[in-house]
C-alpha positions in Angstrom: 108.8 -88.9 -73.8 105.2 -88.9 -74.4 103.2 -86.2 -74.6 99.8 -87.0 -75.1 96.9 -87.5 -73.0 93.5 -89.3 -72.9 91.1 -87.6 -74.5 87.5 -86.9 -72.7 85.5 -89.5 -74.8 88.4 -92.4 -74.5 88.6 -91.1 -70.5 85.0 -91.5 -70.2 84.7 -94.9 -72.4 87.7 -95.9 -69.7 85.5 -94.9 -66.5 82.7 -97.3 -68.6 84.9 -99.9 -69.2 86.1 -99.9 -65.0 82.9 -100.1 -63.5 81.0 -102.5 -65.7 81.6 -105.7 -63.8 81.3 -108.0 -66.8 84.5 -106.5 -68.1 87.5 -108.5 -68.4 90.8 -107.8 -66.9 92.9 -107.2 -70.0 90.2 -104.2 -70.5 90.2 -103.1 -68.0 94.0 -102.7 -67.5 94.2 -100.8 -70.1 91.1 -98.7 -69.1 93.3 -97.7 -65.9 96.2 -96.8 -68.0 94.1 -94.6 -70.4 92.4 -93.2 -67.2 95.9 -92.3 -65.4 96.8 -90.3 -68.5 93.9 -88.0 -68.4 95.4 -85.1 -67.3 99.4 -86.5 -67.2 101.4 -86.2 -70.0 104.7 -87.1 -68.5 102.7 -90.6 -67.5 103.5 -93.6 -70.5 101.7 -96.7 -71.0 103.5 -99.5 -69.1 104.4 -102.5 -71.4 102.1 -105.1 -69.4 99.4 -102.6 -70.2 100.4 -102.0 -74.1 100.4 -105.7 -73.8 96.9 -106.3 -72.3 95.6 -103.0 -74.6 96.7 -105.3 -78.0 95.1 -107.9 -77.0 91.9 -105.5 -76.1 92.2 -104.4 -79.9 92.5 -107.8 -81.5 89.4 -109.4 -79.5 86.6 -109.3 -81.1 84.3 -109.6 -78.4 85.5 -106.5 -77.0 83.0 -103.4 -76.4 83.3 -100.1 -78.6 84.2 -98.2 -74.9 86.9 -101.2 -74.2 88.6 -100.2 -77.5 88.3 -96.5 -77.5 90.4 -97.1 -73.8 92.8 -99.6 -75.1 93.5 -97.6 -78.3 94.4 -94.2 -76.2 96.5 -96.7 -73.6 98.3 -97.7 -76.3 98.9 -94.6 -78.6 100.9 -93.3 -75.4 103.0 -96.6 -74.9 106.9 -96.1 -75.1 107.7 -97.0 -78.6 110.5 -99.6 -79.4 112.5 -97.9 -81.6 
C-alpha cells in the first residue's frame, strides 16, 4: 500500500494544471489523481491515470505544473511487481 501523498507544490501545480482551460485531458487526469492524494495516503494512482501521467511525462509540450502533477500521480501508482 502506498503511503505517500502529494506534496503542497505538486498539489498546487495540480490545482494549476485543472483550471487552465487550454490543458489537455491526459493532464489533467493526472492533475486529479495527484490532487485526491493531498491529504490521503491510503488513496493509489489508478492505472488509467498512471497511464495518462506517462504520457504527461513523455510529451514534450507539456507545462512544468502538468509534470510536477503527473510525476507525484505517478510516484503513488500501484507498482507491478
Amino acid at each position: 500500500m502506498a503511503t505517500k501523498t502529494t506534496g503542497s507544490k505538486a498539489a498546487s501545480a495540480a490545482a494549476k494544471v485543472l483550471s487552465s482551460k487550454s490543458t489537455g485531458s491526459a493532464s489533467k487526469t493526472a492533475a486529479g489523481s495527484a490532487l485526491t492524494q493531498k491529504s490521503s495516503p491510503k488513496e493509489q494512482t489508478s492505472a488509467r491515470a498512471a497511464k495518462a501521467a506517462s504520457k504527461v511525462l513523455r510529451d514534450g509540450r507539456t507545462s512544468a505544473a502538468s509534470k510536477s502533477a503527473a510525476a507525484s500521480a505517478l510516484s503513488q501508482a500501484k507498482s507491478k511487481k
